[in-house]
C-alpha positions as CSV (number, residue, x, y, z in Angstrom):
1,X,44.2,1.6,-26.3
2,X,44.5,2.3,-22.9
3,X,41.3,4.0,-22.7
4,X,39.5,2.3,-25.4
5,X,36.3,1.3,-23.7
6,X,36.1,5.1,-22.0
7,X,36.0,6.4,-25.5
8,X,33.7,4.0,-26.6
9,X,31.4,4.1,-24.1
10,X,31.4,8.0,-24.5
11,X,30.5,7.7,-28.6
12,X,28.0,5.0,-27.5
13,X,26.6,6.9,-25.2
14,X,26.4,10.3,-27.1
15,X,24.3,8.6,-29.9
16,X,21.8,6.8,-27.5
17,X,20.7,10.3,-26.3
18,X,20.4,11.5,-29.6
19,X,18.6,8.7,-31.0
20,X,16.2,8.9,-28.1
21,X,15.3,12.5,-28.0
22,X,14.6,12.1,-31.9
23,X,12.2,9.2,-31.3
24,X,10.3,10.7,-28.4
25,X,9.6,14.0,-30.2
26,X,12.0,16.2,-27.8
27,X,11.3,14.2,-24.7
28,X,14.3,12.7,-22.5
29,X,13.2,9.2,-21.4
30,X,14.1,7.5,-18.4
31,X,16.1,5.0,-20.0
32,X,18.4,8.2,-21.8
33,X,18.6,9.5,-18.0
34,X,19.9,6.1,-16.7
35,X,22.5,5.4,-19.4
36,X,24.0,9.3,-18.3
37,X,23.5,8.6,-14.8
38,X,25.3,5.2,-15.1
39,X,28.1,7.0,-17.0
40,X,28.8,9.7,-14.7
41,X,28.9,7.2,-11.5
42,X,30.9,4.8,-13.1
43,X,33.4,6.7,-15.3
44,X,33.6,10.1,-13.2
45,X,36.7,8.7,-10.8
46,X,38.2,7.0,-14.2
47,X,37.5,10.2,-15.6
48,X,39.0,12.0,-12.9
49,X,42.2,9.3,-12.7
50,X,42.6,10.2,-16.2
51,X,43.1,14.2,-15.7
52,X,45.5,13.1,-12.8
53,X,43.1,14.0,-10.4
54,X,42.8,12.4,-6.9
55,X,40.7,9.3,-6.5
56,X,39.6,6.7,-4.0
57,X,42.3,5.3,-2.2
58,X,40.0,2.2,-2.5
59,X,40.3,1.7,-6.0
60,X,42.4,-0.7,-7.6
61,X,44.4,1.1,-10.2
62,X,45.6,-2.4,-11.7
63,X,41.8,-3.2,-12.5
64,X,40.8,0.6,-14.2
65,X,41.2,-1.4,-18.0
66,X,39.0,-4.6,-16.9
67,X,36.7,-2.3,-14.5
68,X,35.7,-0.2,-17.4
69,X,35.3,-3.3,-19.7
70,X,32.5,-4.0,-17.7
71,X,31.2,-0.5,-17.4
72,X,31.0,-0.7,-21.6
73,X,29.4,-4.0,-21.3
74,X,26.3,-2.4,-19.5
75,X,26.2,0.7,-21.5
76,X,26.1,-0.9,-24.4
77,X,23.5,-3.5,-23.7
78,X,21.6,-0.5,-22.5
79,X,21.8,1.5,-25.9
80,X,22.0,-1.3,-28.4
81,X,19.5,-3.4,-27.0
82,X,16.1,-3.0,-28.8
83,X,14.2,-2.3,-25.8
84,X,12.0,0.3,-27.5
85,X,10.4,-2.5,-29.7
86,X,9.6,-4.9,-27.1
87,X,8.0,-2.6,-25.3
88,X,5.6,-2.0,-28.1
89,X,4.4,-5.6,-26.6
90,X,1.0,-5.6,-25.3
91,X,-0.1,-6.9,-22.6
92,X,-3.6,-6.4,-24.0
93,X,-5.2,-5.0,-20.9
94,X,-4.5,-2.5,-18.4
95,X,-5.2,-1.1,-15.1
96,X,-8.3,1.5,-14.6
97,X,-8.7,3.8,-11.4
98,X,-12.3,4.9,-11.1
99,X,-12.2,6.2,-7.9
100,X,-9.1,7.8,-7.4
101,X,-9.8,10.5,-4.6
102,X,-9.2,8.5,-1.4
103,X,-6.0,6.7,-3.1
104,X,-4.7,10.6,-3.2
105,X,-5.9,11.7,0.4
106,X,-4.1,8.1,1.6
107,X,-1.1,9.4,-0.3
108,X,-1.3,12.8,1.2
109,X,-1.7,12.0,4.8
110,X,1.3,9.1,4.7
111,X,3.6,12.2,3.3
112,X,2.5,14.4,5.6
113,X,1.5,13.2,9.1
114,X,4.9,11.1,10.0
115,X,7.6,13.0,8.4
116,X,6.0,16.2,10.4
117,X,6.3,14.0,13.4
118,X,9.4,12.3,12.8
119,X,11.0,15.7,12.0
120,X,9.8,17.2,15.4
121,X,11.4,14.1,17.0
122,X,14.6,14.8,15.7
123,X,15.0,18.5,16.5
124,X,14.1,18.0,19.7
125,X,16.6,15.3,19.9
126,X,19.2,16.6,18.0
127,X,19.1,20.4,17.6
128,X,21.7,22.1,16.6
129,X,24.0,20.2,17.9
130,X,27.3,19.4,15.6
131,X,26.6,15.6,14.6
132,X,27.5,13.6,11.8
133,X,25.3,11.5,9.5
134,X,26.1,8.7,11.3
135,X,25.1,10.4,14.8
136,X,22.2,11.6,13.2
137,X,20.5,8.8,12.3
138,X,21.8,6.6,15.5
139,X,19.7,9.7,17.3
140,X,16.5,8.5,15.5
141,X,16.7,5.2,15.1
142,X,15.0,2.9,12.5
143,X,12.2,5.0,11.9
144,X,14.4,7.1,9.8
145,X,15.2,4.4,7.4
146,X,11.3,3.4,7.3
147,X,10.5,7.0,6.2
148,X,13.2,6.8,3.4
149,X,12.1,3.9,1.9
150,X,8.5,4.5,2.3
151,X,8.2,8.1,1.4
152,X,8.8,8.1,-1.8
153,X,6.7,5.2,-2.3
154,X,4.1,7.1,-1.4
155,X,4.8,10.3,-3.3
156,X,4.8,8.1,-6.6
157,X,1.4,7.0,-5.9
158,X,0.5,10.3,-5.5
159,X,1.5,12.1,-8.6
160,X,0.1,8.6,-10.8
161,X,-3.4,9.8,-9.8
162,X,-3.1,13.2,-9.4
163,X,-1.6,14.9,-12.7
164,X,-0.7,18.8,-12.7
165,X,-3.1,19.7,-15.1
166,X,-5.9,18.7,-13.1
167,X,-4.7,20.1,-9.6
168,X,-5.4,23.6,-8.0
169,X,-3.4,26.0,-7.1
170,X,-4.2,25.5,-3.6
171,X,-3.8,21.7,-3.8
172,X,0.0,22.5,-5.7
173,X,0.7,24.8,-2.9
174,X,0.4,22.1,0.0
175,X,1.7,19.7,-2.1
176,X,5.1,21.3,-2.6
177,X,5.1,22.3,1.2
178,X,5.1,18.6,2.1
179,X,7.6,17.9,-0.8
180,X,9.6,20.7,0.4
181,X,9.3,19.5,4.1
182,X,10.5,15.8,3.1
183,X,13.8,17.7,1.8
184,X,14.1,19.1,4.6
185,X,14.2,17.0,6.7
186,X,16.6,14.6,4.8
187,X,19.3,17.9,4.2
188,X,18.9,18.1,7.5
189,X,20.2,14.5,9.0
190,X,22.5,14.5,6.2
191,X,21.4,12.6,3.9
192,X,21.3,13.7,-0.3
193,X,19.9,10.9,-2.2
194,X,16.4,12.6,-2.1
195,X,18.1,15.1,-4.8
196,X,16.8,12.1,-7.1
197,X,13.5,12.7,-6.6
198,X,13.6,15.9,-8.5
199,X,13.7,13.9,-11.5
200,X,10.4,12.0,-11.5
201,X,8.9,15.6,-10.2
202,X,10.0,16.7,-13.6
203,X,8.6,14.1,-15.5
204,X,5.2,14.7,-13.7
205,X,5.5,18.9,-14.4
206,X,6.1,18.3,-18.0
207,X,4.4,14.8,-18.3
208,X,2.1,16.1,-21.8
209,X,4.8,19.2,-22.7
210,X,8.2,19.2,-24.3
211,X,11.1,20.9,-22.7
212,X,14.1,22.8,-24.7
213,X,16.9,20.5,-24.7
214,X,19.7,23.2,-22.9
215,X,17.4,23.4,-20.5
216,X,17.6,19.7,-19.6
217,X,20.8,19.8,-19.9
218,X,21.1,23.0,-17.8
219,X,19.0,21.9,-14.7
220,X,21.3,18.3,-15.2
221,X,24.5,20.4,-14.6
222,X,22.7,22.4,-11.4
223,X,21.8,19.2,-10.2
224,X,24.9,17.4,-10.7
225,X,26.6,20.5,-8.8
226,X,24.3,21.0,-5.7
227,X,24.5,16.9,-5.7
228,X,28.5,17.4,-5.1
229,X,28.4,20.5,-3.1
230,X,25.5,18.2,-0.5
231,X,28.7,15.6,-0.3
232,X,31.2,18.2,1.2
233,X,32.8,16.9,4.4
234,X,31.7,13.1,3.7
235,X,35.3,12.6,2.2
236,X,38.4,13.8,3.8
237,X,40.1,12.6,0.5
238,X,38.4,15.2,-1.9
239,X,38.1,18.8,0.9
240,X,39.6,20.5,-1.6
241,X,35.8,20.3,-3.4
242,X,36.1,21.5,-7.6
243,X,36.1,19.2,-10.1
244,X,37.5,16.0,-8.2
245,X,35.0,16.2,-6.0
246,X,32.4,16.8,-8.8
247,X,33.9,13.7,-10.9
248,X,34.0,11.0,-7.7
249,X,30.6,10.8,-6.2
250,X,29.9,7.7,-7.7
251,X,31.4,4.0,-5.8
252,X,31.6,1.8,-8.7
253,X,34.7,1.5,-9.8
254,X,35.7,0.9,-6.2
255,X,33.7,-1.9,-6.0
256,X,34.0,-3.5,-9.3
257,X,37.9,-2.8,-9.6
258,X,37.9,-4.8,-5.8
259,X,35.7,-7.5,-7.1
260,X,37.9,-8.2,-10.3
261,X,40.8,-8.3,-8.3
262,X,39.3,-10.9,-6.0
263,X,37.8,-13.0,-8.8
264,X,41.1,-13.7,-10.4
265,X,42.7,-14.5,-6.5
266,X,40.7,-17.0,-6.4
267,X,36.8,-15.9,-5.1
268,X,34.1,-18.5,-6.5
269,X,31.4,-16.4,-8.4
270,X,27.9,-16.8,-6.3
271,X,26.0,-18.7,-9.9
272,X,22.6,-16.8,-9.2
273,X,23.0,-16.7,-5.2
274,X,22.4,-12.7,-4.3
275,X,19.5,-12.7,-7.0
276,X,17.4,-15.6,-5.6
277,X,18.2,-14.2,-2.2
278,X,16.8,-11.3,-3.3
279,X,13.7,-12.4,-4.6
280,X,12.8,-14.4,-1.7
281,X,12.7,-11.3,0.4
282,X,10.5,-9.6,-1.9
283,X,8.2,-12.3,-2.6
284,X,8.2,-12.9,1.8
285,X,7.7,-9.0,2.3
286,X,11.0,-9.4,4.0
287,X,10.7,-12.2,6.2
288,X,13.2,-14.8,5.0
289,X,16.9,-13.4,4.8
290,X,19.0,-15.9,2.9
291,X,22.2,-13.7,2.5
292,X,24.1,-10.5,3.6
293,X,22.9,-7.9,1.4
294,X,25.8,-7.2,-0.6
295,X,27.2,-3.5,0.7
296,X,27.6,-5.5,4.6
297,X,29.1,-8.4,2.8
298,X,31.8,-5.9,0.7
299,X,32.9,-3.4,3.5
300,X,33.3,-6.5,5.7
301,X,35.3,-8.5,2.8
302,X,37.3,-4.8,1.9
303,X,37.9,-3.7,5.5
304,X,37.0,-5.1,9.0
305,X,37.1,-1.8,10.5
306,X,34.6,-0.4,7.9
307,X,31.3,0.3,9.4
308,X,28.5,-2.4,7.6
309,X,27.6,-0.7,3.9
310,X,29.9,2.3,4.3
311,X,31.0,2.0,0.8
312,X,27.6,1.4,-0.9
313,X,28.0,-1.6,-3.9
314,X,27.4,-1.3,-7.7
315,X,24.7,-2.9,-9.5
316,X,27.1,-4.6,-12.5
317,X,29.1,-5.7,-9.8
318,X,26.7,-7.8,-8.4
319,X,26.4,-9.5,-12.1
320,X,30.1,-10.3,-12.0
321,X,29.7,-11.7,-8.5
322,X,27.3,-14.0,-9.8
323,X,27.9,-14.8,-13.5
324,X,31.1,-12.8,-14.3
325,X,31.5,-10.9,-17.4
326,X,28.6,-12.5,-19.2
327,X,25.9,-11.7,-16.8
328,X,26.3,-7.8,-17.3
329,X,24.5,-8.1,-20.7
330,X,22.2,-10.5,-19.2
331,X,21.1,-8.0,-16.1
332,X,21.1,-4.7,-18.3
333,X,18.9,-6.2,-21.4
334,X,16.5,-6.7,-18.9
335,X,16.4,-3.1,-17.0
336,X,16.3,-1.4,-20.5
337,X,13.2,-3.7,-21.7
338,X,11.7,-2.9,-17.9
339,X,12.5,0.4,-18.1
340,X,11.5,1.1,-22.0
341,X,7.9,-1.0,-21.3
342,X,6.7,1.2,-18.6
343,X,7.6,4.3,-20.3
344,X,5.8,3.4,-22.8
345,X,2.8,2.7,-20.7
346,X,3.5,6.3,-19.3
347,X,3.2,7.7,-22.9
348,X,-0.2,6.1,-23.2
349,X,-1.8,6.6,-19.7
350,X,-1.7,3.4,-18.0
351,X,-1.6,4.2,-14.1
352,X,1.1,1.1,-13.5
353,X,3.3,2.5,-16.4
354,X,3.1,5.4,-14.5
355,X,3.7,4.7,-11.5
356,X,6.5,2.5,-12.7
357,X,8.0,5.3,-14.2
358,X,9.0,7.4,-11.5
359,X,9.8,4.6,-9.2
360,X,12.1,3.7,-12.3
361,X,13.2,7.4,-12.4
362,X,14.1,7.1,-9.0
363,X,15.4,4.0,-7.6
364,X,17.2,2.3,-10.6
365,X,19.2,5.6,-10.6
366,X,19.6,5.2,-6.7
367,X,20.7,1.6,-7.2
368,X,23.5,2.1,-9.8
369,X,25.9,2.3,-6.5
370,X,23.4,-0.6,-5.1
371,X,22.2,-4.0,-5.8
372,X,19.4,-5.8,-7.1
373,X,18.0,-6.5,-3.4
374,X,17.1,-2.5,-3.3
375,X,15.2,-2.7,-6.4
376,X,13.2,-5.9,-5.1
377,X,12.2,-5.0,-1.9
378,X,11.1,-0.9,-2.9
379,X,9.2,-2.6,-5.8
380,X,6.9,-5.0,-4.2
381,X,6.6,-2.4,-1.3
382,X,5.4,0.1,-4.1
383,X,2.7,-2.5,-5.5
384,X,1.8,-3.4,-1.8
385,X,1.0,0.0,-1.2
386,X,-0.6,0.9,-5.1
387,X,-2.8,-1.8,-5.3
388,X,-3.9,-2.3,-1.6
389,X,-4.7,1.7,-1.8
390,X,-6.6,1.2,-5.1
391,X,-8.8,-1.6,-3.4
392,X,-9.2,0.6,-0.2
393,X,-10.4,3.8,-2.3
394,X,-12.4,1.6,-4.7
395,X,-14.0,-0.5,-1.6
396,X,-12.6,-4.2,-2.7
397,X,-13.0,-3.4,-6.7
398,X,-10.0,-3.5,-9.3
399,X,-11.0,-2.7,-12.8
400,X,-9.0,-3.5,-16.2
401,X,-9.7,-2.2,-19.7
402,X,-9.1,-4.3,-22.6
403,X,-7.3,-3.2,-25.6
404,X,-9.8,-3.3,-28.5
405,X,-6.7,-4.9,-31.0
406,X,-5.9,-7.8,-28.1
């Protein structure tokens, strides 16, 4: 009983891929790829505590049974829900680019032109010189974090109105050099989470093909491999690299096993408070910061000595913070009906469905070890940028389609 939810979570699990590979015809959707994304983060330190492997220091052992109670909760919700059926849900319109050509060359020259220039920057300041991360970045300054949250903002938009099977060779060519480039330049001050963005660049290769499932599940175990071997040296807890390394790269259960333990000490749960503060910075573009984000507020809380966000957060964390157990079927029924709507948009066509997509493919994955505030702030950046492009390349003009059975 021990291990009860682990197991359960695993069967759970197991039959949500199968389910949705059979119902998309051989296709993996996104919301398949976040329930095995969310299990690996989660479970891979339980996993690894469980084969008497190291773990976190961080984590609190007394809290592994209630921590993975909550990580069942989510995975559950996510697989049992019956997102696929509300997303059949029309809205009974949808969006229409006529003049998609500028949009692209907009796209293009905010992927190309700064991160040429911001890389040049940072050679020259940097070099080859032994730094850390840390040093890296403190090198460059903010315009390093502008580039990462922007970039890929800007790639999505691309690949919505610019499908393979309608680009040149010559076009692919440049296109992969900038791609490339971007990589580059993030291996280069350290950083890894841009390994994510292979996964919407899948979905845009083989948007209208079907893939053999080992190879899925082959380029998944590459991934998950050059993902841990980018990680060497960030931990002096896992040198020894293999499979301990390979089974704690994702935060979670530090923060969720710390957050239960506080709960029951005593810590008043926030009713709401990190998701309205949230949404106010969206909706202000920023502007109006009610709260900490929640990774400053943690390290702070876990360690004074911890440097602000060092140890990330964890998306059902945040619903235990605010609403305890009960809000982690709450939160998750709604990222499976957002997540299963816009693929289902993607299947059909519709340019925000498909832009939707990747951003989903991309930073839902990046904020399982997050919070909501992430997801807020890249999303109405990512409209911001779609729509104000579209009325740009269109001079002023936004055009809709009706369905003909609205």
């Amino acid at each position: 009983m021990e291990h009860l939810f682990f197991y359960l979570s695993a069967l759970v699990l197991i039959i949500k891929l199968v389910l949705e590979i059979t119902r998309f015809e051989g296709k993996i959707s996104p919301l398949a790829i976040y329930i095995f994304c969310y299990f690996y983060f989660c479970f891979g330190p339980y996993m690894a505590n469980m084969l008497l492997l190291p773990i976190y220091s961080g984590i609190k052992v007394d809290y592994l049974f209630q921590s993975s109670f909550a990580f069942f909760l989510a995975i559950a919700t996510l697989s049992l829900f019956p997102a696929n059926v509300v997303a059949k849900l029309d809205l009974g319109f949808s969006l229409v680019i006529k003049e998609p050509i500028l949009l692209r060359q907009l796209a293009m020259f905010f992927m190309s032109v700064p991160i040429i220039l911001l890389f040049m920057f940072a050679f020259a300041r940097i070099g080859f010189a032994p730094l850390d991360k840390v040093q890296r970045i403190q090198s460059i300054g903010i315009a390093h974090y502008v580039i990462l949250t922007l970039w890929p903002l800007f790639l999505f938009c691309y690949l919505t109105v610019s499908p393979k099977i309608d680009m040149s060779r010559k076009t692919l060519f440049k296109f992969s050099a900038i791609v490339f480039l971007y990589f580059s330049y993030c291996y280069y001050m350290g950083e890894r989470d841009f390994a994510l963005l292979i996964v919407p660049l899948y979905f845009w290769l083989y948007k209208d093909k079907t893939i053999a499932l080992w190879k899925i599940l082959l380029g998944g175990s590459l991934g998950a491999l050059g993902f841990t071997m980018m990680s060497a040296g960030r931990s002096s807890e896992f040198d020894g690299g293999g499979l301990e390394s390979f089974l704690n790269q994702g935060s979670n259960l530090m923060v969720t096993s710390n957050l239960l333990s506080w709960l029951d000490n005593g810590m008043l749960i926030q009713l709401g408070e990190s998701y309205f503060s949230g949404f106010v910075n969206m909706m202000s573009l920023g502007a109006i910061k009610l709260t900490t984000p929640l990774s400053i507020w943690f390290s702070r809380q876990y360690s004074s000595a911890a440097n602000d966000g060092a140890y990330g957060f964890s998306i059902e964390g945040e619903a235990l913070l605010n609403f305890g157990f009960a809000g982690i079927p709450v939160l998750f029924s709604l990222i499976a009906i957002f997540m299963a709507w816009n693929y289902h948009g993607f299947l059909k066509n519709k340019p925000f469905g498909i832009l939707m997509t990747y951003f989903n493919l991309f930073y839902f994955v990046y904020a399982i070890r997050g919070e909501s505030l992430i997801l807020f702030k890249a999303f109405i950046y990512c409209c911001v940028i779609f729509f104000a492009s579209i009325l740009i390349s269109q001079r002023g003009r936004m055009y809709f389609k009706v369905s003909r059975d609205s």
